[in-house]
N, C-alpha and C positions, 0 to 999 in steps of 0.2 A: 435673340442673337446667340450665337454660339462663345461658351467662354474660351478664352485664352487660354494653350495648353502651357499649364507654366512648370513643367517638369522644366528640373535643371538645365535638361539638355536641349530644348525648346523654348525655355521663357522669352528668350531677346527674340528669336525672331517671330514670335508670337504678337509680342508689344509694339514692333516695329511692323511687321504684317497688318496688323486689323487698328494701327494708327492710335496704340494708346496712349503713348508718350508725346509729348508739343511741348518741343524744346523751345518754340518762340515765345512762349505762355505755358511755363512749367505748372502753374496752382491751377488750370484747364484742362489737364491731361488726364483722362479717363482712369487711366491704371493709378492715377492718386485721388480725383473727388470723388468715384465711385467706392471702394472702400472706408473711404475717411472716414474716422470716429465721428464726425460731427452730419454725416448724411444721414436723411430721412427715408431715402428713393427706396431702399430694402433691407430686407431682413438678413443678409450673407454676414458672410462673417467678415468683420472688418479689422480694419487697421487700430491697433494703441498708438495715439499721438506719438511716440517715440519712432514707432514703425510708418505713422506718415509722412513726419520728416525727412528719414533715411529717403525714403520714398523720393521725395520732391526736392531733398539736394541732388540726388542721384540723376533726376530731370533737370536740374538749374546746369548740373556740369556735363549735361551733353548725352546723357542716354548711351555711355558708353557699356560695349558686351563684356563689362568685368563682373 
C-alpha cells in the first residue's frame, strides 16, 4: 500500500482519504495500531506510548483537522 502523505499540509486529508482514523472504534484505527509501540506487524518507526495516546484521544474526539 502506499503511505499516507502526512506533510503538515496534507495529513488530515490523507488519514481521512485512505480511512485511517474510525471514529466509531478509535483503538481500530490504522493511523494508531499500526505504529503503536506495542505492534509486532513492522519495523517502521513507531509511536512512544505518550505519542499513541495523543494519537487515540485525538480519534475518541472526532478526527477533527486541528
Amino acid at each position: 500500500g502506499t503511505a499516507p502523505d502526512l506533510t503538515a499540509a496534507n495529513a488530515y486529508n490523507s488519514i481521512k482519504t485512505m480511512n485511517l482514523a474510525n471514529t466509531a472504534a478509535p483503538e481500530t484505527s490504522l493511523i494508531y495500531t499500526y505504529p503503536s509501540p506495542t505492534t509486532t506487524m513492522h519495523t517502521w518507526k513507531k509511536y512512544s506510548a505518550a505519542e499513541a495516546q495523543l494519537v487515540l484521544t485525538w480519534i475518541q474526539q472526532g478526527a477533527k483537522n486541528n
